[in-house]
ChimeraX commands (.cxc) that place a marker at each C-alpha (Angstrom):
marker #1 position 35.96,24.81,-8.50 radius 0.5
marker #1 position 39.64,24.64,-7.90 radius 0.5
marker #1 position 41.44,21.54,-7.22 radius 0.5
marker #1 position 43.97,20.93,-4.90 radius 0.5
marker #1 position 46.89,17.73,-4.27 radius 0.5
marker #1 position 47.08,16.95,-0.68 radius 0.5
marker #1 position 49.95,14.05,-0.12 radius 0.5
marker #1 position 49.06,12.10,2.90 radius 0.5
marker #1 position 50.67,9.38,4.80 radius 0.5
marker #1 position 49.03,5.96,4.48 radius 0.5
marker #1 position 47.70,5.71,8.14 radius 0.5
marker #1 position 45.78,9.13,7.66 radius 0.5
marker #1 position 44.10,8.58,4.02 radius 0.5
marker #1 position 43.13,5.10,5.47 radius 0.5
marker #1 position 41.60,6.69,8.66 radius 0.5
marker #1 position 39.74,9.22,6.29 radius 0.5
marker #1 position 38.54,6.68,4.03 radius 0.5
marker #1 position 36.88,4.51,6.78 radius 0.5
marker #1 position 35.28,8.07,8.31 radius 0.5
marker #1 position 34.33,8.72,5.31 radius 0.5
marker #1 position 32.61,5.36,4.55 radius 0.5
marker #1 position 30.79,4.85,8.15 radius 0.5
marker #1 position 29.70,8.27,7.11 radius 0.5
marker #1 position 28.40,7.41,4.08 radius 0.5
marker #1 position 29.77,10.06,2.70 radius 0.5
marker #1 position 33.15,10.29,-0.48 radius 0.5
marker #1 position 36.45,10.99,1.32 radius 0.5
marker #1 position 36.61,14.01,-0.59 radius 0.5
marker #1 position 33.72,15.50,1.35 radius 0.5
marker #1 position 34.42,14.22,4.51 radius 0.5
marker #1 position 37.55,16.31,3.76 radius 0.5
marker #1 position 35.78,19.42,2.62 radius 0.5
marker #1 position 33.53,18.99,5.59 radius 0.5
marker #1 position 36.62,19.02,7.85 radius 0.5
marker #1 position 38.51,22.30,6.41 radius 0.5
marker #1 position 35.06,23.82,6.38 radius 0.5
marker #1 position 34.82,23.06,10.25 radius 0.5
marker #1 position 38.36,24.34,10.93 radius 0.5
marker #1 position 37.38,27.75,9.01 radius 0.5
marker #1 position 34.44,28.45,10.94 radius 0.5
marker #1 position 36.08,27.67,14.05 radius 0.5
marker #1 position 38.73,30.08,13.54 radius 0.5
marker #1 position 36.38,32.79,12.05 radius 0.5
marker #1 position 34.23,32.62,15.09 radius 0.5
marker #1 position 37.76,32.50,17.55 radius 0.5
marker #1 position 38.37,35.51,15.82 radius 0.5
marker #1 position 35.01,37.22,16.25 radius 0.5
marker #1 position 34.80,36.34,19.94 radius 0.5
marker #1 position 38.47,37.64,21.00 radius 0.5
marker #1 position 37.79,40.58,18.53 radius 0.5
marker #1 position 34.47,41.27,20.86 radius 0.5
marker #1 position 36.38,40.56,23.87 radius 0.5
marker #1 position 38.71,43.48,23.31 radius 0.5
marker #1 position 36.09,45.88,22.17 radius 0.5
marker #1 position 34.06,45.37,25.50 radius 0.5
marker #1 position 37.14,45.48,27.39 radius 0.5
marker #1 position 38.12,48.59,26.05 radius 0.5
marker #1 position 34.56,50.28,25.68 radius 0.5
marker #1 position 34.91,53.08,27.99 radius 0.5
marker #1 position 38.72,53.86,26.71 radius 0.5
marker #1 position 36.88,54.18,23.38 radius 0.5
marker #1 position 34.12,56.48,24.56 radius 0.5
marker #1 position 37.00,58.60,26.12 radius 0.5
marker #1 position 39.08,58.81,23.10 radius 0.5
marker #1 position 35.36,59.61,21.31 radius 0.5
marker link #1:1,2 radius 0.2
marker link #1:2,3 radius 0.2
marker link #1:3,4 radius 0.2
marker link #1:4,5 radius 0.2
marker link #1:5,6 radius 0.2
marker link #1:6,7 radius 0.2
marker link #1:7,8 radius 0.2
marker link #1:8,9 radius 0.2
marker link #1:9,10 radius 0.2
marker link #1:10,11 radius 0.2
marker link #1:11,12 radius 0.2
marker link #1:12,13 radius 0.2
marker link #1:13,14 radius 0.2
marker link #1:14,15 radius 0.2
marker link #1:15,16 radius 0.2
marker link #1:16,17 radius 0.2
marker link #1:17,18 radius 0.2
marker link #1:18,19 radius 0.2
marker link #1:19,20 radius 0.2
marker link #1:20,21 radius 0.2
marker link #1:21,22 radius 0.2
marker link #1:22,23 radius 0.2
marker link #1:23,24 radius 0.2
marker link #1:24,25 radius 0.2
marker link #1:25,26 radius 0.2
marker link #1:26,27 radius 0.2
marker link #1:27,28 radius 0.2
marker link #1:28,29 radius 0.2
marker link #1:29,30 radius 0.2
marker link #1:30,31 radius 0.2
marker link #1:31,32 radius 0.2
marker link #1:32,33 radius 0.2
marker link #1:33,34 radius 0.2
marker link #1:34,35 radius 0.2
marker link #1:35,36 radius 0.2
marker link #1:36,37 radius 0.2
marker link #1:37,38 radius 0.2
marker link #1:38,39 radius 0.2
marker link #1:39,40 radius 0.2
marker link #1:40,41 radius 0.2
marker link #1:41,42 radius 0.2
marker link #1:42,43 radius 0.2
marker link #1:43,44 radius 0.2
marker link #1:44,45 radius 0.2
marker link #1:45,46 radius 0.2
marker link #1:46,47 radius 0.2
marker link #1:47,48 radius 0.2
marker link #1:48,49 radius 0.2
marker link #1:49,50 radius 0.2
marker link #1:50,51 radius 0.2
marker link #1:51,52 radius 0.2
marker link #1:52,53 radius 0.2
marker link #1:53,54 radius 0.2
marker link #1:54,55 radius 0.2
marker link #1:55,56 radius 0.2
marker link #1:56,57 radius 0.2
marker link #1:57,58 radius 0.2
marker link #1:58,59 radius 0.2
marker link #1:59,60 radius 0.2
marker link #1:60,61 radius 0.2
marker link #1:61,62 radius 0.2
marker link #1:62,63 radius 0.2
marker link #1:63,64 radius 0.2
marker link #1:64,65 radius 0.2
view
């Protein structure tokens, strides 16, 4: 597993450390959790515009076919 240094200002690590702890969870994974979220998100933003243009531009396709 790699291992990255992340400096953050006071206010933020605080906020993630009380998450983290009504969580019940290590600040460390409530940070994983959060990059994971992020990821997905813009994978699936991707897939969805990605369909969008394909359907859009189905019958060009077919012509170009």
């Amino acid at each position: 597993m790699e291992s990255v240094t992340v400096n953050l200002p006071d206010r933020l690590a605080s906020q993630i450390e009380e998450a983290a702890k009504k969580m019940g969870i290590s600040p460390e994974d409530f940070i994983k959790a959060g990059i994971e979220e992020k990821l997905s998100l813009l994978d699936r933003t991707f897939h969805e515009a990605a369909d969008l243009v394909l359907r859009k531009n189905a019958e060009l396709y077919k012509r170009l076919a």
